[in-house]
C-alpha positions as CSV (number, residue, x, y, z in Angstrom):
1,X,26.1,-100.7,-38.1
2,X,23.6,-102.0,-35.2
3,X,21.5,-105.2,-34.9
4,X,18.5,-104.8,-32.7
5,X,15.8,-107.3,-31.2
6,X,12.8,-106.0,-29.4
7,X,10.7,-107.6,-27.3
8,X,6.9,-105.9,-26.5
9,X,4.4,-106.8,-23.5
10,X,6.5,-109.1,-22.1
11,X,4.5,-110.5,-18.5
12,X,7.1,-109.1,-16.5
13,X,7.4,-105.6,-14.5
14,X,9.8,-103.4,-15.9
15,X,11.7,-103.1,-12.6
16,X,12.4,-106.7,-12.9
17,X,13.6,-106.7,-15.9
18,X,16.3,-103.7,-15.6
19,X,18.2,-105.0,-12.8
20,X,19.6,-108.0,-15.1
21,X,19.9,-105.5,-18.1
22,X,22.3,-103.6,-15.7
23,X,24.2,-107.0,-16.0
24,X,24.7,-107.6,-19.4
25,X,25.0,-103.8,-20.9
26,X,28.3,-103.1,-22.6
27,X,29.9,-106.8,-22.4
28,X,30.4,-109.0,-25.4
29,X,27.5,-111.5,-26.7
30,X,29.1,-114.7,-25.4
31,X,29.4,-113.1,-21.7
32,X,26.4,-111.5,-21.5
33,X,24.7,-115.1,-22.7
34,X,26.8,-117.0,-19.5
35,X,25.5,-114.2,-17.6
36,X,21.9,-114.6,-18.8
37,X,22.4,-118.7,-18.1
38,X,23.3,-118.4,-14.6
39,X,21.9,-115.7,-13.1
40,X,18.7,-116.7,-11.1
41,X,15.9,-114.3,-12.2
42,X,12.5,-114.5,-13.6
43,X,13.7,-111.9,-16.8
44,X,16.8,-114.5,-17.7
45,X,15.0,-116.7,-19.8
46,X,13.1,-114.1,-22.1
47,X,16.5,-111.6,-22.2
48,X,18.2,-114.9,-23.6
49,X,15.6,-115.2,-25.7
50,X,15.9,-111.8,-27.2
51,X,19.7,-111.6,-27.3
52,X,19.7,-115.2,-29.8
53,X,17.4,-113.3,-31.7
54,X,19.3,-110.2,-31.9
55,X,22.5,-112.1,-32.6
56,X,20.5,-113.9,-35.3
57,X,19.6,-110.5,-37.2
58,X,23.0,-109.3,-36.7
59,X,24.3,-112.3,-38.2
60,X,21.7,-113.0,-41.0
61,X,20.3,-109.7,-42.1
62,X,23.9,-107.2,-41.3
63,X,26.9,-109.4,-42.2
64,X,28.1,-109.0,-38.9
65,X,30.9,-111.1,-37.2
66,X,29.3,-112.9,-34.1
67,X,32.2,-112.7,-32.2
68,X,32.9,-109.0,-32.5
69,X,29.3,-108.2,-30.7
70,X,28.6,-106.2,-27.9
71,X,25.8,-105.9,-26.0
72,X,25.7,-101.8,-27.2
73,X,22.2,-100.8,-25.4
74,X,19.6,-102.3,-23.7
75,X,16.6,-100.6,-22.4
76,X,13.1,-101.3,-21.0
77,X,10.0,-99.4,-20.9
78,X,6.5,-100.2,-19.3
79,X,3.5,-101.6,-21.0
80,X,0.2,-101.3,-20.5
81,X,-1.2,-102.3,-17.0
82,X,-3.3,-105.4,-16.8
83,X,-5.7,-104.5,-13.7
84,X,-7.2,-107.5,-11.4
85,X,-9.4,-107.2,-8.7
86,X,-8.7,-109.1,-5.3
87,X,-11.5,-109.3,-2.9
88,X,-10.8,-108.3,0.2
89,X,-12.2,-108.4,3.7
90,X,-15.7,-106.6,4.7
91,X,-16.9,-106.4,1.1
92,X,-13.8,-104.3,-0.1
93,X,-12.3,-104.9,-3.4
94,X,-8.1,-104.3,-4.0
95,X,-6.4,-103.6,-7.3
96,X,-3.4,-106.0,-8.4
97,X,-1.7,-104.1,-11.1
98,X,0.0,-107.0,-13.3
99,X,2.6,-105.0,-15.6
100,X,4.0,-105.3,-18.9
101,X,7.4,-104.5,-20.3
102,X,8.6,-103.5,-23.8
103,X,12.4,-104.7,-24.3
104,X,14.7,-103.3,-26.6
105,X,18.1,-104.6,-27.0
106,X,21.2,-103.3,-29.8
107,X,24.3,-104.9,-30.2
108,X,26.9,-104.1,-32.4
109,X,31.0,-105.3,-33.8
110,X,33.9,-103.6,-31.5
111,X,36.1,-102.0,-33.9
């Protein structure tokens, strides 16, 4: 049994975004939340976000117990590529890539 949250084209790169799921994969929910709290990155706040939310299904929809949950997987996968245009010097024009992420996170109850 496996509660999941997903979060898609979130305005954040991708790269970002993994290093703090590197944080919180495998540990229980109420860690991984403390984790999510105090750790000073831009991704924090949506992951916490997501993770209430996931808790929420697991809790609401699954009949699980809350604090038997374990961050099981998280992943994170690119979205499509907002593209800008910078002007730059003599006439020239420079591409600012602004990226997108699609979050997926799945907890489930340690036996």
């Amino acid at each position: 049994m496996e509660a999941r949250a997903e979060l898609k084209y979130a305005r954040i790169s991708p790269r970002k975004v993994s290093i703090v799921l590197d944080l919180i994969r495998n540990k229980p929910v109420d860690l991984a939340m403390a984790i999510l709290k105090h750790t000073p990155k831009a991704a924090c706040e949506s992951l916490e976000k997501l993770l209430k939310s996931a808790v929420a299904n697991a809790e609401n929809n699954h009949n699980m117990d809350v604090t038997k949950l374990y961050v099981a997987e998280c992943h994170v996968g690119p979205g499509p590529i907002l593209k800008r245009i910078r002007p730059r010097a003599q006439g020239r024009a420079f591409r600012i890539d602004k990226r997108t992420s699609h979050i997926t996170l799945v907890l489930k109850e340690k036996e």
